[in-house]
N, C-alpha and C positions, 0 to 999 in steps of 0.2 A: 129533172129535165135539163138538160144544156143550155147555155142560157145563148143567147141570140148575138151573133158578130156583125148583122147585115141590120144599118137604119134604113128602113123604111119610106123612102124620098120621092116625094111624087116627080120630082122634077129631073129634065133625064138632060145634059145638054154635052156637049163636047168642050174640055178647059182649054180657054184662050194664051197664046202664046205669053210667059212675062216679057214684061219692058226691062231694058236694062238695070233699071233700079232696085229689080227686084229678086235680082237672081244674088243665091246667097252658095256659097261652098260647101258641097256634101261635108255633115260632121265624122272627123276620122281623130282630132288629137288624141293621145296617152289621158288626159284631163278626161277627156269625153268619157272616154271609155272608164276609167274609174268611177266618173260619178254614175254610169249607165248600173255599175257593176255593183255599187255601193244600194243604190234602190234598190237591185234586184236580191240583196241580201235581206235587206229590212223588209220586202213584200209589200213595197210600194208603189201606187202607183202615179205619175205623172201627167198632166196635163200639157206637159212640152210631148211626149211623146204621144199620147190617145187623138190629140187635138193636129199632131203633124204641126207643129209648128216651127217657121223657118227658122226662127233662132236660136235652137236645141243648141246648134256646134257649136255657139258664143256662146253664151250661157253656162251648156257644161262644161264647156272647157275652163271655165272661171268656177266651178263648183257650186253652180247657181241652180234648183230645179225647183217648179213649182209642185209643191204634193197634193194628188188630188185624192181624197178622202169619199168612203161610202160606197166605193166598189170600183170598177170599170163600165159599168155598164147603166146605162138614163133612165129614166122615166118617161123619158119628152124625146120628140122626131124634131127637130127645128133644123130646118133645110141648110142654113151654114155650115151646120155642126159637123165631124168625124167621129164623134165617142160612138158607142155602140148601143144601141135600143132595145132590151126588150127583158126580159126576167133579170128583177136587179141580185145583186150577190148579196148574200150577207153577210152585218153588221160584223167584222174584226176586233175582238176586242182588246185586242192587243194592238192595235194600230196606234192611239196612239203613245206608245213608250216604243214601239219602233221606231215612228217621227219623230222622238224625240231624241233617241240615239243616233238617228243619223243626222240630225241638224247638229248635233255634239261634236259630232265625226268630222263632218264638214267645216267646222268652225263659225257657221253662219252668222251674221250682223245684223240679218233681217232674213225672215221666212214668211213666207205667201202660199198659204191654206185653199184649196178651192174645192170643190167635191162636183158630183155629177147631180142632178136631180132627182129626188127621192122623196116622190108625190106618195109611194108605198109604205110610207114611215110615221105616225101619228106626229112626228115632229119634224117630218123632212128632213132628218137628219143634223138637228139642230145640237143635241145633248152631244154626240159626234165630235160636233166643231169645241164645246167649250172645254170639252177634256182632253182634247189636244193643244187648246191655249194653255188648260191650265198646267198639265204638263212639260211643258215648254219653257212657262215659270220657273219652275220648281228646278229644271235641268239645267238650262240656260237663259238665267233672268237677263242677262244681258242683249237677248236677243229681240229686234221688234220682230212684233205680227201683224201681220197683214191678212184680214178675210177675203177672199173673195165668195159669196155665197148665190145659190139659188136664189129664187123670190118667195120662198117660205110661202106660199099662196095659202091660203085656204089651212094656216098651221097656227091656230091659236096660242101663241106664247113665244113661238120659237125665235123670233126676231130679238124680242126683248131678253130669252136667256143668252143668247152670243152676244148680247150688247153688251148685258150684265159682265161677260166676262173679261170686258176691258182690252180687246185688240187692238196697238195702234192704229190699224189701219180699217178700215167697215169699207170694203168692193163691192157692187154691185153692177155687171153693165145693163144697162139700156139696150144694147146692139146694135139696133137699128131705130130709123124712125117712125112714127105710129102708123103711117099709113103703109109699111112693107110688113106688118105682125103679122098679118095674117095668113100671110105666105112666106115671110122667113121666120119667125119664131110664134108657132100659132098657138101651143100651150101658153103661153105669157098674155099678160097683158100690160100696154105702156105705164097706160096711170098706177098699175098698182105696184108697179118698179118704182114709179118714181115716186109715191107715198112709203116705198119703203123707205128709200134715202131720207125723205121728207123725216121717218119717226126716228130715225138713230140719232139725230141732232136734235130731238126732242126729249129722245130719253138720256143725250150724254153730247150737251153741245161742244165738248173740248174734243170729241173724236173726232180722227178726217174723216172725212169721207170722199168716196172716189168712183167713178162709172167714168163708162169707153164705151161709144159705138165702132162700127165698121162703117167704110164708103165703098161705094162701085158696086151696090146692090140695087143702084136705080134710083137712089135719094135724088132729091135735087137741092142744090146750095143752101136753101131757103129754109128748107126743113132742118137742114143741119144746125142752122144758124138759132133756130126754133127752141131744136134739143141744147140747145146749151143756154137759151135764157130761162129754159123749164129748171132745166138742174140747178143751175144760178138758185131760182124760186125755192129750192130745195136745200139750199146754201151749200151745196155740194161743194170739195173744195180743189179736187182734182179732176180734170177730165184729159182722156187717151182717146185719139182718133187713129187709127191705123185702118189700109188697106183690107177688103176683104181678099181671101182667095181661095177658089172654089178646090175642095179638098181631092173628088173623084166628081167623073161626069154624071153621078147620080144625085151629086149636091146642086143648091140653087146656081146659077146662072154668072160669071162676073162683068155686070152690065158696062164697066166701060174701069182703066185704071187710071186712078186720079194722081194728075202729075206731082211734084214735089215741091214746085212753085206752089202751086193749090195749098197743098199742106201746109206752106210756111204762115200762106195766109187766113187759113184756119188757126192759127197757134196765134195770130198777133190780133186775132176778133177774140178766140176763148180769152184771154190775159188782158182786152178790154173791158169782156163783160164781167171781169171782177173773179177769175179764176188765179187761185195761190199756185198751183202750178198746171202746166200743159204739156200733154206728149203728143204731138201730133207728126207722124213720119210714113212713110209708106211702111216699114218693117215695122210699128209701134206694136205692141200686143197689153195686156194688161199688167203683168210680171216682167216685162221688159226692163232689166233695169231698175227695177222695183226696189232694190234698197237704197240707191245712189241717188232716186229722185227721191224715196222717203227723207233723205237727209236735207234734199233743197227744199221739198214742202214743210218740211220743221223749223227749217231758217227765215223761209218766204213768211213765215207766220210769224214769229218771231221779229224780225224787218217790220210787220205790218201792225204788228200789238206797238212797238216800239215809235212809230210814225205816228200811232192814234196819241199815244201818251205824251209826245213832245207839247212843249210850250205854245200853247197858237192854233194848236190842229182844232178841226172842227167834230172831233168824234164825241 
């Protein structure tokens, strides 16, 4: 059977013009198109491209692409999303040593893992993710990792083997906040997101850990503010706030765009409440940038071990 290009969205509405701030430049570089060209060798696929995300053309044009792992197509209908819904593909098992030769290819400093949701899988696709770390070792140890994964629901172990396998970085987003679940990501649930994060620093407190909602889904200030002392509780240590934007007019709604003033002052509450680093932009995405802040989150921690250790401090 063909497997399904159409998610399934209950919500039908027409996309609101962007604000200036948010209009980005069709990608067209020579860069672009190489690393378009480079995936399309290795039989990968990308969540810059499935997800339509504005910041493809910067990105690749710097030879930057998040790989997403486990197929092209979800498990889950969650009304933000663009990836595609319905009979997942199967398991590649050559995937990953082609992830591996192309992050080789690339020269990469940092690479960011992400896959689609794969409730169909006894492990959610978790054994998936560690053989592509481990992989990646073994090609190019030099290189950090970055998870970002589903919420393993309902997968007895899976969590704990991708922890096992030692990613610098353990992603997970949140999305939204608890009270829009059930109409923007209605297979999820908050709490058990955010007991994920909760167990990774329980099984490996020296890992980051990192989760991103979106805004202008109807949040209101308060909630946001909410979701960032939950994650705090979580000792979560990175948090991404970026704009939502509604992909096709069959995705959810975009309730209103949150100006850039807004965002600053999102970034300077996260970095009160005790956040090692903060992306908060109207363009943020999860992989934005993702290597460049990996190296200030390693500093910022670093800076912060160093301040506890001095003569005097009260840690």
């Amino acid at each position: 059977m063909a497997k399904s290009t159409v998610t399934p969205i209950k919500v039908r509405t027409s996309r609101a013009p962007k604000p200036p701030w948010l209009r980005v430049k069709a990608p067209n570089s020579p860069e672009y198109h190489a690393t378009r060209k480079l995936m399309r060798a290795h039989k990968l696929n990308t969540v810059c491209e499935e997800a339509a995300c504005p910041n493809i053309g910067e990105c690749w044009a710097q030879g930057h692409a998040t790989v997403m792992i486990l197929g092209s197509v979800c498990t889950r209908a969650c009304a933000f999303c663009n990836i595609a819904t319905g009979r997942p593909d199967q398991l590649d098992p050559h995937e990953p040593e082609e992830l591996a030769r192309a992050v080789a290819t690339l020269g990469l400093s940092h690479m960011v893992i992400t896959s689609v949701d794969r409730d169909d899988l006894a492990d959610g696709g978790a054994e998936q993710f560690v053989q592509c770390i481990e992989r990646l070792r073994e090609t190019t140890p030099e290189t950090t990792i970055e998870v970002l994964t589903p919420d393993f629901r309902n997968k007895e172990g899976a969590l704990e083997a991708v922890v096992a396998a030692k990613p610098d970085v353990f992603n997970h987003n949140l999305e939204t906040v608890p009270r829009l679940y059930t109409e923007v990501r209605p297979g999820a649930r908050y709490f058990h997101s955010l007991r994920l994060l909760d167990q990774v620093k329980a099984q490996d407190p020296a890992m980051f850990t990192k989760s991103g909602i979106m805004v202008g889904l109807g949040e209101e200030r308060r909630e946001v503010l909410q979701v960032m002392d939950d994650l705090r509780s979580a000792d979560v240590d990175f948090i991404t706030i970026g704009q939502y934007l509604q992909p096709t007019p069959r995705h959810h709604e975009v309730m209103r765009f949150v100006t850039p003033d807004e965002f600053k002052e999102y970034e300077r509450l996260a970095y009160a409440k005790g956040f090692l680093m903060v992306s908060a932009t109207p363009l943020t995405r999860s992989s934005y940038f993702a290597g460049d802040d990996f190296a200030q989150l390693r500093a910022n921690r670093q800076a912060q071990l160093a301040k506890r250790s001095a003569p005097g401090s009260e840690a």
